[in-house]
Every structure is written in structure tokens, then in C-alpha cells.
C-alpha positions in Angstrom: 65.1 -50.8 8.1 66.9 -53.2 10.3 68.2 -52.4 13.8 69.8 -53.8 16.8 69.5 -57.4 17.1 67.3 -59.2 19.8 68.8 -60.2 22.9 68.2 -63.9 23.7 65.5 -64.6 26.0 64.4 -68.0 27.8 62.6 -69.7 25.1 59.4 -71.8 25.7 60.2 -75.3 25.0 61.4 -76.8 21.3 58.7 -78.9 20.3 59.1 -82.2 18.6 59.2 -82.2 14.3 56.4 -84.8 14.4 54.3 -82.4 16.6 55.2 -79.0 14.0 54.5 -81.1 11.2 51.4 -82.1 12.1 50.5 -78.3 13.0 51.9 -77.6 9.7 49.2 -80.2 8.0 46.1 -78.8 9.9 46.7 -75.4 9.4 46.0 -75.5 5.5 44.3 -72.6 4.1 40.5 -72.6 2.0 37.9 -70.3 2.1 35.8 -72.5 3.9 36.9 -75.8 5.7 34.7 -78.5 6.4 34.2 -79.4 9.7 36.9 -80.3 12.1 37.9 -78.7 15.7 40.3 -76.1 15.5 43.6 -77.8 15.5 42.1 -80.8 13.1 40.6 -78.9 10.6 41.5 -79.1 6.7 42.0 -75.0 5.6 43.9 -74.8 2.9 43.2 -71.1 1.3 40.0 -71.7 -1.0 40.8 -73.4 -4.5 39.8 -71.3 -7.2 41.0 -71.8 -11.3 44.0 -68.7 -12.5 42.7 -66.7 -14.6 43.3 -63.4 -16.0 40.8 -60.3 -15.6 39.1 -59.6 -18.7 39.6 -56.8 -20.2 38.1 -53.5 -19.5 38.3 -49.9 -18.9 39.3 -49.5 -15.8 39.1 -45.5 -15.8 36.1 -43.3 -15.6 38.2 -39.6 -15.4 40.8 -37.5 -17.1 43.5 -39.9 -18.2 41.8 -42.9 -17.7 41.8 -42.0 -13.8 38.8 -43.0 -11.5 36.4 -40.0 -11.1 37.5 -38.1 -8.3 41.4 -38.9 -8.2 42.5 -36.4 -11.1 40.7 -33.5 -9.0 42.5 -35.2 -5.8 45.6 -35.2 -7.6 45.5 -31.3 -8.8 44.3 -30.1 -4.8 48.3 -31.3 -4.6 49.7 -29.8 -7.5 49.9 -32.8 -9.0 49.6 -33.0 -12.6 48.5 -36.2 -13.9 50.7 -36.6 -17.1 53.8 -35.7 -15.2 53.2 -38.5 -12.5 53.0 -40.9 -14.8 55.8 -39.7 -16.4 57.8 -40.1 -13.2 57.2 -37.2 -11.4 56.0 -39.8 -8.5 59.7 -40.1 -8.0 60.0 -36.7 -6.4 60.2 -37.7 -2.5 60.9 -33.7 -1.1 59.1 -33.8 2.0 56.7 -31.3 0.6 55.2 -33.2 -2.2 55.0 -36.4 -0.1 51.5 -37.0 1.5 51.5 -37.9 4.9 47.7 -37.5 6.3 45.0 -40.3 6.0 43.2 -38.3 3.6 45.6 -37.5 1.2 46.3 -40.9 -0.2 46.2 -41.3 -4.1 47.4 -43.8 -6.2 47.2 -43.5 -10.0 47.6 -46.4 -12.0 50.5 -46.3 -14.2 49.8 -49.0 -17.0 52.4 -51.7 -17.5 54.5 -50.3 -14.8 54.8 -53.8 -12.6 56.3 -56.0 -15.1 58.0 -59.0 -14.2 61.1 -57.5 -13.8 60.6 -54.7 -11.8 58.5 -57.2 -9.6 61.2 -59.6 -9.1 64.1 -56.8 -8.4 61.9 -55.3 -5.7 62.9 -55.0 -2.5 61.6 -56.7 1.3 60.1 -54.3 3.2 60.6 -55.1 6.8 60.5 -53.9 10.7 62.6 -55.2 13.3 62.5 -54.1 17.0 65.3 -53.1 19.0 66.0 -54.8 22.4 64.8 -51.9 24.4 61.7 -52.3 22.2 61.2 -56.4 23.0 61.9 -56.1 26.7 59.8 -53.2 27.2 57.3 -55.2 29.5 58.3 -58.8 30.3 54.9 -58.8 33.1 52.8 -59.0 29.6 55.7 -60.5 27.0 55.7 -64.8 27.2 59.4 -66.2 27.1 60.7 -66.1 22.8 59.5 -68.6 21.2 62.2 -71.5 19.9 62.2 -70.9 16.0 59.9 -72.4 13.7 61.4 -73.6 10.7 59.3 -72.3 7.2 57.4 -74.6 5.0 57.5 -74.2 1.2 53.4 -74.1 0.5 52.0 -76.7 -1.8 52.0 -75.5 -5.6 50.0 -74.3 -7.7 49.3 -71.7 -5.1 46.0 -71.2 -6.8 44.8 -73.9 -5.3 46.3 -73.9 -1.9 46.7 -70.7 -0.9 44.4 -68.5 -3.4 43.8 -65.2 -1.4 47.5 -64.7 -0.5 49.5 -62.2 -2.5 52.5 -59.9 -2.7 51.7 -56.3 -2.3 54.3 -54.2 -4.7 55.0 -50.3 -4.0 57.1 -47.6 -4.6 59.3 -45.6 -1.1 62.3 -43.5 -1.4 64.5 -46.6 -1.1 63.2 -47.8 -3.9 60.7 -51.0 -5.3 59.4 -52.8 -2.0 57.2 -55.8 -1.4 55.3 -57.1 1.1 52.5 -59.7 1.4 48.8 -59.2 1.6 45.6 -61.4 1.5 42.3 -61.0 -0.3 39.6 -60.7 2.6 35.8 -60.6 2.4 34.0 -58.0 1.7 30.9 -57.8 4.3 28.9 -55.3 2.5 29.7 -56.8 -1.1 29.4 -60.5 -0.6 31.0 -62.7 -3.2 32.5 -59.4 -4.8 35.3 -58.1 -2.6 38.0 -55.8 -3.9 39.5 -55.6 0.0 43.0 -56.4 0.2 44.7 -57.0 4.1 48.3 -55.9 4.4 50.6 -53.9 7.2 50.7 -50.6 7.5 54.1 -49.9 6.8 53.8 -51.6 3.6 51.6 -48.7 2.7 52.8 -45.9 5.0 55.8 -45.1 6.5 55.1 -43.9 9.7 55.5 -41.0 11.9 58.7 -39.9 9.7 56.9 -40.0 6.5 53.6 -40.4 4.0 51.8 -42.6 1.8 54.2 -45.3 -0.1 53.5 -44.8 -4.2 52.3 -47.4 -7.0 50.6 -49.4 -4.2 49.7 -52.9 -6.0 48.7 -56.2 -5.4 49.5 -59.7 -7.4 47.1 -62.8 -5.7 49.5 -66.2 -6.2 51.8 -64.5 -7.3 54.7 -66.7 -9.7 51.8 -69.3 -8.9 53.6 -72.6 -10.1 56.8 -71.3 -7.8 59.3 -71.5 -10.8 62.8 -70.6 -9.9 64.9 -67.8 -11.0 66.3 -69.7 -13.8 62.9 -70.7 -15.2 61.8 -67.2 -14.6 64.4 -65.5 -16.5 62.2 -64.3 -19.7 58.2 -65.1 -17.7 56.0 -63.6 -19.2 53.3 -61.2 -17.3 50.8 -64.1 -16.9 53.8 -66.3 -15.2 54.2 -63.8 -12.3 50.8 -62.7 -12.0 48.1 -65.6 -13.4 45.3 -63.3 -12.1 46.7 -60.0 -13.3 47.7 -56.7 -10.9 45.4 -55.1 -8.7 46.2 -51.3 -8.0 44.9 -49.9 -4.7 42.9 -47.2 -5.5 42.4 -46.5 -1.6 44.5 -47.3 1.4 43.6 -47.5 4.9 45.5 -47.7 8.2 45.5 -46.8 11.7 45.9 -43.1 12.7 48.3 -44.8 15.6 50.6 -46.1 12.9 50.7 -43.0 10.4 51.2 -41.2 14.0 53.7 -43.6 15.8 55.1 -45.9 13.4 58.8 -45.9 12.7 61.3 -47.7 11.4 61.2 -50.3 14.2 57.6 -50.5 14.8 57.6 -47.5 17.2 54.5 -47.3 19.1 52.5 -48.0 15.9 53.5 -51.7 15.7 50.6 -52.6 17.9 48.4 -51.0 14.9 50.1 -52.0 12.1 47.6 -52.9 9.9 45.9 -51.9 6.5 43.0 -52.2 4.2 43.1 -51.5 0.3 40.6 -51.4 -1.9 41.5 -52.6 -5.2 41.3 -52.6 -9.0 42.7 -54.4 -11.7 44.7 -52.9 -14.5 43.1 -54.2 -16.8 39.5 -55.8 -16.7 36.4 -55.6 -15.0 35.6 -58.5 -12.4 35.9 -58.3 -8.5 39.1 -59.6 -7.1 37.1 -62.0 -5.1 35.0 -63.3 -8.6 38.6 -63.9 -10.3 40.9 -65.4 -7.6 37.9 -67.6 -6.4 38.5 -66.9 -3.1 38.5 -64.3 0.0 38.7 -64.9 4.0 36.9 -63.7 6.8 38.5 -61.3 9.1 38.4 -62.2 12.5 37.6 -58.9 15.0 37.4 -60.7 18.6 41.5 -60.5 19.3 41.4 -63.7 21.0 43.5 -64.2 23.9 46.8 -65.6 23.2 46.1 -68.4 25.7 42.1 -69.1 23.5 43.8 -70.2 20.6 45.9 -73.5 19.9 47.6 -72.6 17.0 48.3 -69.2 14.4 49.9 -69.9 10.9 51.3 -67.0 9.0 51.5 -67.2 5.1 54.0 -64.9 3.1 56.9 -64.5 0.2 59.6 -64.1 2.3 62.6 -62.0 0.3 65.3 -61.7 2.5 68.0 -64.3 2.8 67.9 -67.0 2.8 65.0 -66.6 0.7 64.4 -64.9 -2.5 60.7 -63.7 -2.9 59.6 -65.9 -5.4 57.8 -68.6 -3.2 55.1 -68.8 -0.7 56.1 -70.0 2.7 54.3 -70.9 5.5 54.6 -71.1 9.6 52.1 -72.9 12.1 52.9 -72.5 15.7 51.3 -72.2 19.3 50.7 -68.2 19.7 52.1 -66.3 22.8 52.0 -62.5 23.8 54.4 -59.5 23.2 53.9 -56.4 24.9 56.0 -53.7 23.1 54.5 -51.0 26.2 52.3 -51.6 29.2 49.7 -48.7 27.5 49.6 -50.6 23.9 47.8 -53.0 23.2 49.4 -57.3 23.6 50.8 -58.3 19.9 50.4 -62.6 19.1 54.0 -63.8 18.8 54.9 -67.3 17.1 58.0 -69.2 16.2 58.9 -68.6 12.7 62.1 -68.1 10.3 60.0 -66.2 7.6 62.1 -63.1 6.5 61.5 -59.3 5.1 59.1 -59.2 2.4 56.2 -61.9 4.7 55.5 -58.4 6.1 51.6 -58.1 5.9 51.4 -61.5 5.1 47.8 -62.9 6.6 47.8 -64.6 10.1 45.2 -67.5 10.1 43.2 -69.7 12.1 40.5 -71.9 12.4 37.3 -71.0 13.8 34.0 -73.5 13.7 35.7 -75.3 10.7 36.5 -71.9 8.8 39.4 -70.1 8.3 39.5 -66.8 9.1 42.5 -64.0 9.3 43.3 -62.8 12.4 46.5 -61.2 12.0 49.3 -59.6 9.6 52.9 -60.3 10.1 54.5 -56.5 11.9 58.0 -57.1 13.7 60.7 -59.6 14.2 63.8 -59.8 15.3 67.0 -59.2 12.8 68.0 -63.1 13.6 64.4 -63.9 12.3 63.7 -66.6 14.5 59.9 -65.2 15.3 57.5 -63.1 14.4 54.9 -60.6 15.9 51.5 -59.4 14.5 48.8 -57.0 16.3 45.3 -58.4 17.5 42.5 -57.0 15.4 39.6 -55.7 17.4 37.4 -52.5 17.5 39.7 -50.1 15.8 40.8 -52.6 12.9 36.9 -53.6 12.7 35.9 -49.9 12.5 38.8 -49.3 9.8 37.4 -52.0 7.7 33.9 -51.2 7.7 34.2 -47.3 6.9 36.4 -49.2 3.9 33.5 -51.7 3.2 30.4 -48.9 2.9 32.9 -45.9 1.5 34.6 -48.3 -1.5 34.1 -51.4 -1.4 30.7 -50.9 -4.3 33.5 -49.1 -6.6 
């Protein structure tokens, strides 16, 4: 997934440690913050106390499968007992569905275990310097680097809606980062995850990724690898593992996207809706916590300050802590006919992908972008603005299954 490297560009000027750290300090993530302008607000992602789903049926069909999916699955030639078996391996370009109405996702009990979690791979896009210097008349100068900040632990109750987002591609186990968001017709009982599209779909050259899940906070108390050597299911994931029993993305990303971003990067964006493995309670009910999504793709130049939340697992990171980045947005324009990307300093590597961009907005926090592209020396990152299109895909998500 990586390409050529970045060519350097004039950077906007390094700002001071004090001023970054402060940023860093404002920017915290709840649910709701209370009061505060925009770059004084307290938002730390909404508190709310681990716990694990109770337990439940989680099927309703043949095999345990939600009603519908097993009929989905056969229109395929898919038989049920062989996929869970591991006939979800087979990758042949005929068997792999590509169109936004194909997606399926049986849940395979007890297939995310700690790990399979942990040996996972980042799923990233970097852009090519054809691809960054495609229109400099829209593009502000490259950002100087923000250095990553370790979030506070236990992320449950500093960061409670962000997660990592597991799945299965032809490469192999992936991971990416995703946030639990609101749901708007289901208030105070979402099952909506936010994530990137490629962490779901892989673009022009391929279809829907396989064993789409999600962990919210996840390794919450951000043991090391030592510590984690024999954790337990709980360790990794205090509020059990969601499995996406829909997917949504942009037609412009399942069309355009590529290994680079392509002209889907602009779009790259996604919606699942969720259910646990086990248990019967909302997302929202058990982490405690879900954030607005913010539709109005502010102008670069309207907002003082972006932070974008992940589990970095590229080098020099290894996936198993949260990180965080707070810095000044500007614009990149990948193509004068796409739409401007927000663009921030930030060292975050491969597996943030998806990770929730934030900002404050009359004292509340409120996503307003994913991590997309970067460059391979992973000094910034660039995320799409969410308006009509992203509203429209999140609604139709909202009233089609978001009362499942």
C-alpha cells in the first residue's frame, strides 16, 4: 500500500511546543463538553464505565445469522457453513463482492481473539507526488510535523467512542481506527460506527473487505506487549467486539479508490452499523458514549484547530495505544474537480486510518473528519470534508439499520 514518497514542500511555520501543547490540552475528547470557545474547551471523548455486553443471541436466521443475510449469502453461492469454515478466504475475483449492495458480513464466533488482533496488520494510503502536487492554487504549503501524543489511560474514560476497526483483505488481518458516532434516528442507542472507506473496501480494483469488526478502547489500560503476552479477551476488548452487519461508503471511493487514494480519497469515508458478538445492548448504551457528526465541511480557514485520534501500527508504533494529534487545519486539493481535503501536521502512522477527526463546536465535540492519506515519511495527514454526500450516506444508514 505504500508508494512514492512526498516531495518536500515549503512548510507553514514550526510552531512553538508550549503553543502544541496547549492545543494538545484543549482538544480532549467527551461526548459533551461544557462550555468553552472553541480552542478553550474541555472534550475529552465522553467517560463512560468498561463493561462487557451481556450476553445474548445475537442471530435471528439459519446459523445464528441475522434474518436476511443467509438468503443474501446463498444469492452468491455462498454457503453459510463453508464461510465459516474458511471459505471467506477464497479472494478469486469472482467470489469477491465489489458493488454497494453486495456487502455481507457473517459473524464468525470467537474469530478476533487477542492474538489475531494483535498480529493484524495497518491498513494504510499514501499519495504519490503527482498526486500531492496535483493543484498547488487549492493545496496550502505542508504542514511542519506534529509530533503524536500518547492519550491519557484508561481510554474508557478519555477517549470512550474511539476504536480499532479489524478485517479480513487478501493481504491478510488489517486494522484501522473507527469511532462510535450518534445515531440521529436512535438517540441514546446508536450501533453507527465512522471509519474510512478503504478500511472497508478496497477501491476501484477490488470489493468488500471480510470479517469487518469493531473493538471501542480497545487494550483500554494501554498495557505493553510484554504485559499482553497471555490478555485475556476482556484485556483487549473491555466492551466486547462489534461485527458490522452493514457497511456503507461512497460510490466515488468503491468507484475511484486505489491504492493511493486515487480519485476516491476525497470520499473516503464509511458508516457501519454494528452488533456485538455476544449480548444485546446498543453500542452507544455500553461504551457510554457516541459523537456527533459534523455535516457543514467547514472551511479550512473557519476552524482554529482539528485533532485526529487513532492506534497507529506502523513503526515506530505498534498498535496497541491510542495516540492523538491537535493542529491548525489547512487544505489539500488532490484535483481541481474533487472536492478540498483538511490537512494537519501529524506523525501518526498506518493503522490511525479511519481514525475520527474532531473539533469543538458551541462547547461540544463533534467529528468532522477520518484520517485518508499521508505521506510515506508520515509527517501529516489528510482527511475529506463531510458534507451532503457523507450526510446523505449516514441518514439512509440511520432509517435503513440503525432500529436493528
Amino acid at each position: 500500500m505504500r508508494s512514492t514518497p512526498v516531495s518536500a514542500a515549503p512548510r507553514r511555520g514550526r510552531r512553538t511546543a508550549l503553543v502544541a501543547a496547549g492545543l494538545v490540552a484543549a482538544l480532549t475528547l467527551t461526548a459533551t463538553a461544557c462550555g468553552g470557545s472553541e480552542d478553550e474547551a474541555d472534550t475529552k471523548p465522553g467517560g463512560g464505565t468498561s463493561q462487557a455486553a451481556d450476553a445474548g443471541d445475537t442471530g435471528g436466521g439459519e446459523g445464528g445469522l441475522a434474518a436476511g443475510l443467509a438468503d443474501r449469502l446463498k444469492e452468491h453461492g455462498i454457503d453459510v457453513d463453508k464461510w465459516k469454515d474458511g471459505s471467506w478466504k477464497n479472494w478469486d475475483e469472482d467470489k469477491w463482492l465489489s458493488e454497494a449492495k453486495d456487502f455481507v458480513n457473517p459473524v464468525i464466533e470467537g474469530l478476533w481473539q487477542p492474538d489475531r488482533m494483535k498480529s493484524a496488520k495497518e491498513a494504510d494510503k499514501t499519495v504519490t507526488t503527482k498526486d500531492a502536487a496535483a493543484d498547488q492554487g487549492a493545496t496550502d504549503p505542508e504542514p511542519a510535523p506534529v509530533e503524536a501524543v500518547a492519550e491519557k489511560k484508561p481510554y474508557h474514560e478519555n477517549a470512550a467512542p474511539v476504536g480499532k476497526v479489524f478485517f479480513d483483505s487478501p493481504e491478510g488481518s488489517m486494522v484501522c481506527s473507527g469511532t462510535v458516532i450518534k445515531d440521529v434516528n436512535h438517540p441514546g442507542k446508536s450501533n453507527l460506527v465512522w471509519t474510512a472507506g478503504h478500511c472497508v473496501h478496497a477501491g476501484g480494483s477490488g470489493g468488500w473487505y471480510r470479517n469487518i469488526a469493531f473493538v471501542p478502547s480497545y487494550n483500554d489500560y494501554g498495557k505493553s506487549e510484554a504485559e499482553l503476552a497471555n490478555a485475556t479477551a476482556t484485556e483487549m476488548a473491555p466492551y466486547g467486539t462489534w461485527w458490522a452487519d452493514w457497511a456503507s461508503t461512497s460510490n466515488q471511493w468503491i468507484q475511484g479508490g486505489s491504492e493511493s487514494g486515487g480519485d476516491g480519497a476525497a470520499y473516503d469515508y464509511s458508516v457501519l452499523h454494528v452488533k456485538p458478538e455476544q449480548g444485546s445492548k446498543s453500542l452507544e448504551e455500553t461504551v457510554g458514549a457516541a459523537l456527533e457528526v459534523d455535516f457543514s465541511a467547514p472551511s479550512a480557514t473557519e476552524v482554529s484547530s482539528m485533532g485526529a485520534w487513532g492506534y497507529p501500527a506502523a513503526a515506530p508504533y505498534n498498535g496497541l495505544e491510542m495516540f492523538k494529534c491537535v493542529d491548525r487545519p489547512g487544505r489539500l486539493s488532490l484535483s481541481p474537480s474533487l472536492p478540498t481535503m483538511y490537512r494537519i501536521g501529524c506523525t501518526l502512522t498506518g493503522g490511525s486510518s479511519g481514525g475520527g477527526w474532531f473539533r469543538v463546536v458551541d462547547g461540544e465535540t463533534k467529528l468532522v473528519s477520518n484520517t485518508s492519506i499521508g505521506p510515506l515519511e508520515n509527517t501529516w495527514l489528510a482527511g475529506p470534508q463531510l458534507g451532503r454526500a457523507a450526510e446523505a450516506l449516514y441518514q439512509d444508514m440511520s432509517k435503513t439499520y440503525g432500529g436493528q
